[in-house]
N, C-alpha and C positions, 0 to 999 in steps of 0.2 A: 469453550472460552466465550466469554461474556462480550460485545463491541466494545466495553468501554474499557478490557483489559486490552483487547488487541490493538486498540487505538494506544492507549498508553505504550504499549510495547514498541507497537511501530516509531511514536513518538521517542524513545530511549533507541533504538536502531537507527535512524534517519536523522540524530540530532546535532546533525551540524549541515542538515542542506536551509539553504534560504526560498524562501515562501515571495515572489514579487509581482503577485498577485492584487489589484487593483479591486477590493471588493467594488467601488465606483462605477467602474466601468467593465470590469470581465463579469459580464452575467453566466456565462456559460462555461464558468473554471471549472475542468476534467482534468484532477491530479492522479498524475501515474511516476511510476517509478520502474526502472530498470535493474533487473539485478543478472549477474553473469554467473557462471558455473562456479566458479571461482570462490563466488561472496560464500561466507560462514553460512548466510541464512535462504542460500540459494533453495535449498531443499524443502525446505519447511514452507519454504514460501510456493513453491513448485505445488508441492502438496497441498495447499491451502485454497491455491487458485482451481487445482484441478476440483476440488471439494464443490466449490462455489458453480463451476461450469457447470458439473454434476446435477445440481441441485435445480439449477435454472433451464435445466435439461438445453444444453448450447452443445 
């Protein structure tokens, strides 16, 4: 998957959270997101991060 589909996708899954984010003054904004057993895309998302750990050898 290409970043600028899973950006897209994330943006269609996440699209009703608010952004109150001060490009001005937060130099250093680290968006993260929670998700619980529970969520639809707990899984995919589980798998995804493990992917990325993987890779960054963490």
């Amino acid at each position: 998957m290409r970043l600028v589909d899973l950006l897209q996708a994330l943006e269609m899954i996440f699209s009703d959270t608010t952004n109150n984010r001060d490009g001005m003054t937060d130099y250093f904004d680290k968006s993260n997101v929670r998700l619980f057993p529970e969520h639809p895309h707990y899984q995919a998302a589980r798998q995804a991060a493990e992917r990325i750990k993987a890779k960054r050898g963490w």
